[in-house]
ROTORTOR-130146 format. One line per 8 residues: number of its first residue (from 1); their letters; for each residue x, y, z of N, C-alpha, C, O. Coordinates in pm, 1 decimal. Layout:
N
NUM) a) X:Y:Z:X:Y:Z:X:Y:Z:X:Y:Z  ...
END
This chain:
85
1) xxxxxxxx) 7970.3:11266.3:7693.1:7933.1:11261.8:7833.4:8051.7:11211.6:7915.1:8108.7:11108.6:7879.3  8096.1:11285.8:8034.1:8193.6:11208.1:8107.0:8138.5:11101.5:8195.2:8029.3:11106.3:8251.8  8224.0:11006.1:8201.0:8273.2:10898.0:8283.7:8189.5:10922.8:8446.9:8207.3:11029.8:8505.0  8080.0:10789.8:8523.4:8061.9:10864.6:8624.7:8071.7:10729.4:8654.4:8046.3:10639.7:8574.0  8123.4:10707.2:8816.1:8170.0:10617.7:8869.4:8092.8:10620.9:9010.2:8068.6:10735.8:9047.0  8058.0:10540.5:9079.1:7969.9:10534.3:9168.8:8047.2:10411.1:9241.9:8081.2:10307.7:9184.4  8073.6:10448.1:9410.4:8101.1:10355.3:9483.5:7952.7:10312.7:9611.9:7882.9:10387.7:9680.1  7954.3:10198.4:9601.1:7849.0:10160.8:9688.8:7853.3:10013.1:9749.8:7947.4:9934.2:9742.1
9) xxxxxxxx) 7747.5:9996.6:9803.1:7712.7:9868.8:9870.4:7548.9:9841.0:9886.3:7466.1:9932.1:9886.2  7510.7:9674.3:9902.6:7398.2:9658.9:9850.6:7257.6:9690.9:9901.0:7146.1:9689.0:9849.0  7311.7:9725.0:10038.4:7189.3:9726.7:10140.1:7178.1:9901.7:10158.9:7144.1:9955.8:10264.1  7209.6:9963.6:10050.3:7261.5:10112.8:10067.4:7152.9:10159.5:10038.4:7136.4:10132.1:9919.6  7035.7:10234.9:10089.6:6883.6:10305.7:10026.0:6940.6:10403.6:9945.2:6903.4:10421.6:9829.2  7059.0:10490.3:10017.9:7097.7:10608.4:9900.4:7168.4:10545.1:9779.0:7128.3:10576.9:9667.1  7249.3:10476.2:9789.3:7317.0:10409.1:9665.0:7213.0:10399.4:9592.5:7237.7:10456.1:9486.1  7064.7:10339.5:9593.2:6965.6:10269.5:9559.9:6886.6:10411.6:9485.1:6814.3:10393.6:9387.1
17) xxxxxxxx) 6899.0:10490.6:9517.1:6847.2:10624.1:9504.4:6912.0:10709.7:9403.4:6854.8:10774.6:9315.7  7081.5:10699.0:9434.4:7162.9:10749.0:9344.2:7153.2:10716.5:9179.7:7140.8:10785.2:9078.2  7169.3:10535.9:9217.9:7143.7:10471.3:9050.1:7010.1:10493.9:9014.2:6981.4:10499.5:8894.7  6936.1:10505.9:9089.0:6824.6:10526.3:9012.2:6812.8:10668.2:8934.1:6767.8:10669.3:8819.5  6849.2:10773.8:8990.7:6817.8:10921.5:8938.5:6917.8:10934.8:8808.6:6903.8:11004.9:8708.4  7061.9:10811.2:8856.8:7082.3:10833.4:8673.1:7060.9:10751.3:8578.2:7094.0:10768.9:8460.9  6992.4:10636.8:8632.5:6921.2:10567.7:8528.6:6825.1:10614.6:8465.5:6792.8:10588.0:8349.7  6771.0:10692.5:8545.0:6664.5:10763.7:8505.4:6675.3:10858.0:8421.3:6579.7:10892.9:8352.0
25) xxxxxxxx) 6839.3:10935.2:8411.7:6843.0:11032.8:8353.6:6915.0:10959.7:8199.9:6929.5:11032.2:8101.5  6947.9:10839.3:8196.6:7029.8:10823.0:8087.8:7143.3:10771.8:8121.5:7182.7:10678.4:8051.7  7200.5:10801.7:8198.6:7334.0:10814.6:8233.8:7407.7:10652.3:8266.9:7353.3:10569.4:8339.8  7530.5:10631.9:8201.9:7586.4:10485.3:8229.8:7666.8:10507.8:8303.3:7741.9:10601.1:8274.8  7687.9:10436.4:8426.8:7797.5:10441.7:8507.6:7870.2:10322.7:8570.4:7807.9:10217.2:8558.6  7957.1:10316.6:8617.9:8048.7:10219.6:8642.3:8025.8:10221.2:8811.6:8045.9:10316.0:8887.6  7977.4:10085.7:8844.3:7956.4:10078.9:8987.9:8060.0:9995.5:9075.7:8074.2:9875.2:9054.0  8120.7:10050.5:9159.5:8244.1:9936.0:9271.1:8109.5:9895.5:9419.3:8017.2:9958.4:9470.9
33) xxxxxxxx) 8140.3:9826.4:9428.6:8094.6:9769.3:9558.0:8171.7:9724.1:9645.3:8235.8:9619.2:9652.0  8153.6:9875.1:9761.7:8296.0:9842.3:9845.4:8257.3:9733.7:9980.1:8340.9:9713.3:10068.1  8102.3:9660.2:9982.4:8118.2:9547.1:10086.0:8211.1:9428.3:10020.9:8263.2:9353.4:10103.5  8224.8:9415.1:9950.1:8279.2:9322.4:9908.6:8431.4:9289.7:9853.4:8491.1:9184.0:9832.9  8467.3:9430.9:9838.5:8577.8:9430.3:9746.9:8677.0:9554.6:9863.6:8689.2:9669.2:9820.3  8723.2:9529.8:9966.1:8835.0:9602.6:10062.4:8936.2:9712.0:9971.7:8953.3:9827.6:10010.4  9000.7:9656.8:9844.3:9082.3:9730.2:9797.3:8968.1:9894.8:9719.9:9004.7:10011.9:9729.6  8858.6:9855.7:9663.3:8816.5:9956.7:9620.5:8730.7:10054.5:9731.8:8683.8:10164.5:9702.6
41) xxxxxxxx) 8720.9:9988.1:9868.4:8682.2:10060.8:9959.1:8782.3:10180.3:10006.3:8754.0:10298.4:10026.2  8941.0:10096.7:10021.2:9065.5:10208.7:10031.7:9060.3:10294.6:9928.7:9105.0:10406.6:9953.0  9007.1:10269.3:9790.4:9046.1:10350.1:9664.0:8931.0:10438.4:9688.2:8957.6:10558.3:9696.5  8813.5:10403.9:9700.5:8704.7:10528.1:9704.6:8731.1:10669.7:9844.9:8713.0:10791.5:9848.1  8783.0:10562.0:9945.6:8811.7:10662.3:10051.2:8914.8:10789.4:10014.7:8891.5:10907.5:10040.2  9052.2:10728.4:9939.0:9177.1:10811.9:9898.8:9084.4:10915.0:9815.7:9086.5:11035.7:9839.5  9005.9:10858.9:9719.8:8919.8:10949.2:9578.1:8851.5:11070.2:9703.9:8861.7:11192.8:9702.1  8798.8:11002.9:9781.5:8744.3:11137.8:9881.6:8728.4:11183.8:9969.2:8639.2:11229.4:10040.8
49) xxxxxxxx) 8908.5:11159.0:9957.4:8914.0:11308.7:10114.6:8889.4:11236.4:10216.7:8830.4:11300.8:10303.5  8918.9:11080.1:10255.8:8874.2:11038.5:10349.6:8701.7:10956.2:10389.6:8661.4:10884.9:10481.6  8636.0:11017.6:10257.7:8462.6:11014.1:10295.4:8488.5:10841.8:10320.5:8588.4:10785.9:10275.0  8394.4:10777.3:10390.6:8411.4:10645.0:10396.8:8250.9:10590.0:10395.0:8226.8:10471.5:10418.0  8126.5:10703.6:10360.6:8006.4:10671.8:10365.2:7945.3:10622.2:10220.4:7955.7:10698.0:10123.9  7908.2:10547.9:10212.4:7875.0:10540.0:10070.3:7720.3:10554.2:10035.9:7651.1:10508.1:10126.6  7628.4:10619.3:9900.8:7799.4:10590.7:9802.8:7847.3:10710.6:9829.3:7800.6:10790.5:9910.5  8002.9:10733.7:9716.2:8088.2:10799.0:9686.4:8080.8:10825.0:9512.5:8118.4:10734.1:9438.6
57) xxxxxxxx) 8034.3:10943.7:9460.2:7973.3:10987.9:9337.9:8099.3:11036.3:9254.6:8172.9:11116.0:9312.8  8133.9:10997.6:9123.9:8217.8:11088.3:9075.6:8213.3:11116.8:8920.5:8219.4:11037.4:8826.6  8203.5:11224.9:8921.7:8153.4:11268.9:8728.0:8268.7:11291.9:8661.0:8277.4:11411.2:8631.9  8369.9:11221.0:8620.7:8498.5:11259.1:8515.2:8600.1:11262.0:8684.9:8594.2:11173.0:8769.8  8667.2:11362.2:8691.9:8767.5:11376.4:8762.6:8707.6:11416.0:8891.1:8759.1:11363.1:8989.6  8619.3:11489.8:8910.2:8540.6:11589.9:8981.5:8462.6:11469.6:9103.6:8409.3:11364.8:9067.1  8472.6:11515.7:9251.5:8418.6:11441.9:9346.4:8286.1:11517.7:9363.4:8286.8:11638.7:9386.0  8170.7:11446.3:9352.4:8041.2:11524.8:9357.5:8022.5:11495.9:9504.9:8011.8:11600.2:9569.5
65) xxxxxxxx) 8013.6:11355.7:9596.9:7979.9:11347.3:9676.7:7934.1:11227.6:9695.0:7975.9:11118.2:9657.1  7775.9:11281.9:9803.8:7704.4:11101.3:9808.0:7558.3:11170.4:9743.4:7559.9:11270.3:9671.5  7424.1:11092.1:9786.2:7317.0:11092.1:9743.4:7307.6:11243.1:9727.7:7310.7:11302.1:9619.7  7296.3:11297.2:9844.1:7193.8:11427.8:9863.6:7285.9:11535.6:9758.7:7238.5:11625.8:9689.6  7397.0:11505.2:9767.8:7509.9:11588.9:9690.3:7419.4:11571.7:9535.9:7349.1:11664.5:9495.9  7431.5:11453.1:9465.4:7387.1:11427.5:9366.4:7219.8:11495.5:9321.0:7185.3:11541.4:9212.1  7139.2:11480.9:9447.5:7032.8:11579.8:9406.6:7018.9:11661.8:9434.3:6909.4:11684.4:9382.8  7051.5:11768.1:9498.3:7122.9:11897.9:9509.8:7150.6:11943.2:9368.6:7082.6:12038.9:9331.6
73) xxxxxxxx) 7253.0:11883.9:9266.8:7251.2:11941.0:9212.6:7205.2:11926.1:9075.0:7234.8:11995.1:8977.4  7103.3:11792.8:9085.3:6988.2:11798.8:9007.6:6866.6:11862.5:9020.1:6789.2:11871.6:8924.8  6840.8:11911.7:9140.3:6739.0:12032.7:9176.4:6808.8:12131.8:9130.9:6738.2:12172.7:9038.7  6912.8:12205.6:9135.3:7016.7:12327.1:9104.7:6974.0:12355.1:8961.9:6955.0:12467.8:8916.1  6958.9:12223.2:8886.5:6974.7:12242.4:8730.5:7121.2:12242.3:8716.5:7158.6:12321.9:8630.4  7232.4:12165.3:8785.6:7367.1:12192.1:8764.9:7428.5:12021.2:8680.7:7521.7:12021.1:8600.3  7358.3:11901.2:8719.4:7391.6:11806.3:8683.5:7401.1:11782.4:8557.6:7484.8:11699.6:8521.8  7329.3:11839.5:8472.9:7289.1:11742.4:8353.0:7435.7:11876.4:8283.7:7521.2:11831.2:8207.5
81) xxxxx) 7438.9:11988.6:8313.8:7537.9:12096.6:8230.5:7695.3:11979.7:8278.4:7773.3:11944.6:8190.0  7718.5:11927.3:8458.1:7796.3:11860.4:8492.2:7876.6:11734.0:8440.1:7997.9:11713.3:8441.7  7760.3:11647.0:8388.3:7755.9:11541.0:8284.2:7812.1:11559.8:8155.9:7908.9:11504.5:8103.8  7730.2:11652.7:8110.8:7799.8:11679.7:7942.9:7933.1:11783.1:7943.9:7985.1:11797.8:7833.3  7978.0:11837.0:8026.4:8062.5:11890.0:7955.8:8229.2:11850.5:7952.8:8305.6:11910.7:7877.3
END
């Protein structure tokens, strides 16, 4: 399974939403919390293109997005092929 990295903050409903759908699915991921931590807020922004909304989703190398991105393409049936390969 690749590497999925999740940038967020605590008062975030989608962040809150995000971890949940891959907790739900199995999935371990590595969480930054950019209220707190300035340098990984610059690092998540550079990772995407500027995005500065969190969270900021990322499966291996690949920028998925934020929440709705993430279920999008767990409705698609595209995530779980996304994950494993």
């Amino acid at each position: 399974m690749k590497t999925v990295e999740i940038y967020t903050s605590p008062l975030c409903g989608f962040c809150h939403a995000a971890k949940r759908l891959l907790t739900r699915k199995g999935v371990e991921f590595t969480e930054y919390n950019v209220a707190i931590d300035p340098e990984k807020r610059r690092e998540m922004m550079a990772r995407a293109n500027g995005g500065h909304t969190v969270p900021q989703i990322f499966i291996g190398d690949d920028h998925v997005g934020g929440c709705d991105d993430l279920f999008e393409l767990e409705q698609d049936g595209k995530l779980d092929s996304m994950l494993a390969a």
